[in-house]
Structure formats: structure tokens, C-alpha cells
N, C-alpha and C positions, 0 to 999 in steps of 0.2 A: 504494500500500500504506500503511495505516493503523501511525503510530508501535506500537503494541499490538500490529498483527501482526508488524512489525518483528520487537521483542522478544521476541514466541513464536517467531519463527523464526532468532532468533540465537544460534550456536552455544554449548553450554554447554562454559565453559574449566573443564577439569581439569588442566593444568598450569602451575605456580609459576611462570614465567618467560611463559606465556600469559595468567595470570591479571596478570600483574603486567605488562604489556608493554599489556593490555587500560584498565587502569585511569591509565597512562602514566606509573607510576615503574619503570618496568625497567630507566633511568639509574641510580637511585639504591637499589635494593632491594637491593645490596648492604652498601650504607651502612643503610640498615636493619636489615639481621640483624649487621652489626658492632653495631650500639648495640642490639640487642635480647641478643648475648650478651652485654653489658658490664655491662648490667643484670640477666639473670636471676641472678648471684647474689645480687646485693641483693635484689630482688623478693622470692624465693624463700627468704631464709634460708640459705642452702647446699646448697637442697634441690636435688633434680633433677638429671638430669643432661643430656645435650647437645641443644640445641633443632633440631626435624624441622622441613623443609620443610612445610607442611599448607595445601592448597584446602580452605575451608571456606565454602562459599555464594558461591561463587566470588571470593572474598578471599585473599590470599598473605596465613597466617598463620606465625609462629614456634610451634610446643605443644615444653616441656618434657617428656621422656621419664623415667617416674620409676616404673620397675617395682616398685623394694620400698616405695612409696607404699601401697598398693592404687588407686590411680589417683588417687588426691587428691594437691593440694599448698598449703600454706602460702602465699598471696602477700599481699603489703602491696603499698604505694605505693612509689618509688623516696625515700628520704631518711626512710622513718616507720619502718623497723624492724621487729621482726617483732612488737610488743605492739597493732599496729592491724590483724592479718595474718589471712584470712580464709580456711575451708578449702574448696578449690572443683578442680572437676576438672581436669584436665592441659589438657584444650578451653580455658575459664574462665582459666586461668593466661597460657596462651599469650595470648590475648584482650589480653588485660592489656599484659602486658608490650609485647607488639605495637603498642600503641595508643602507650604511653609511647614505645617507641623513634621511631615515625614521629612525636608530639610534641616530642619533643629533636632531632630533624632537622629540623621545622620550624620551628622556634624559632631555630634558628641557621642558617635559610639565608638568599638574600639575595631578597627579596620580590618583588625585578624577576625573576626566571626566574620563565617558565612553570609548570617544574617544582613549581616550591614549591606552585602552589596543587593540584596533585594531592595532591602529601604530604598537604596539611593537609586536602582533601576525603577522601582513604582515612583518614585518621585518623579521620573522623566515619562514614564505614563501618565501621570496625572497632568504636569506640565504640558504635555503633546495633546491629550486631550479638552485642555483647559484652552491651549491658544486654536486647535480647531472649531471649539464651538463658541468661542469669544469672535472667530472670523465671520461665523453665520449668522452670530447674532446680534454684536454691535457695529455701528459704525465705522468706518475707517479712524476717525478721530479717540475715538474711546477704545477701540480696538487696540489701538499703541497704548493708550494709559493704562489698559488693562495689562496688557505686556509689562511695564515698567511696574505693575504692585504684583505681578509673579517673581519680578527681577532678572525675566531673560531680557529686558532690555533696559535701557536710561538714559 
């Protein structure tokens, strides 16, 4: 069987602890959503309220839940405040944040585990997926800003 059909025939993960066991931080995706809530106040401004589990394209993402938004929210980068803070959907936010907290755990692990080079490969999934669907979704102008509170650009 050809790698291709492989992957056409490999099951599609729809749960957080599958998806996350798949990608082979389901040691650590605790320690994840600890540093993804630590962060979404800052992120967010104060906005938002408590971060949902969410399968998105088969990634374990954090999305902020923020009903009297109208489903938008305010995110910046982690330490920029909210004067660099770009408005983009709850999807888009979560993105975000999500990327930054699997970046601040892999930044501070120790580079001999295994594990770590998962972190830091989901980190460039979530980053790959977060700037494809910031291309479909916002403007050209917001589209860079949203780049710039990932930190692939400046």
C-alpha cells in the first residue's frame, strides 16, 4: 500500500486526547492548556472567557469562548499589549494563543526528550494552520497583523 493510500485511509481523529495522543504530546497537552490559560488573559485583553477543548483539522486547539463578542476577539502577542491587538475570530484567537503556549513549553523544555521535538513540530502545525485560515479569513491588512501576534512576522 502506497504512503497516499495510507493516509486516505487513516482514520480521521475527532477527539482532543486522540488528536493529541496522534500527534504525540498527550504527555504534555496538559501542560499546554495550563500555559494556554495563563496566557489568554494577556493575549486577549481580559476578553473572553474560558478556553474549549476544539479538533480543528485534526489539531488539539484551545478557542476562547466569548459570546457577548459577536464572535470576535481582540488578540495581541503575549508581552505587546493590546495597542498591537488585532480583531479576528474566536477560531483565529484560539490559533494564536495555542501556538504561543506550545512555544513557551518548548522553549523551556529540555531538548534531549523526545517529546520536545513534537511540541515544537505541533507548534508549526498550529502556526501553518493558523496563517492559512487567517488568509481566508481576514483581510490583506489584518492578515499581516495577525502574522506579526503569531511572531512569524514584524
Amino acid at each position: 500500500m502506497s504512503t497516499l493510500s495510507q493516509r486516505r485511509s487513516a482514520p480521521v481523529v475527532e477527539s482532543w486526547v486522540g488528536s493529541a495522543r496522534a500527534l504525540g504530546i498527550v504527555a504534555v497537552s496538559q501542560m499546554i492548556e495550563d500555559q494556554a490559560s495563563a496566557l489568554r488573559a494577556e493575549m486577549l485583553d481580559g476578553q473572553g472567557g474560558e478556553l474549549v477543548r476544539t479538533v480543528y483539522r485534526g489539531l488539539p486547539v484551545l478557542v476562547p469562548v466569548a459570546a457577548d463578542h459577536g464572535g470576535t476577539l481582540s488578540v495581541a502577542a503575549p508581552g505587546e499589549g493590546g495597542s498591537d491587538s488585532v480583531e479576528v475570530s474566536q477560531l483565529l484567537a484560539g490559533l494564536a494563543i495555542t501556538a504561543h503556549a506550545a512555544e513557551y513549553l518548548y522553549f523551556g523544555a529540555d531538548h534531549r526528550f523526545p517529546v520536545t521535538a513534537s511540541i515544537k513540530a505541533y507548534k508549526y502545525l498550529v502556526l501553518a494552520e493558523a496563517a492559512r485560515t487567517a488568509a481566508d479569513e481576514l483581510k490583506p491588512a489584518a492578515c499581516r497583523q495577525y502574522m506579526e501576534v503569531l511572531g512569524v512576522e514584524w
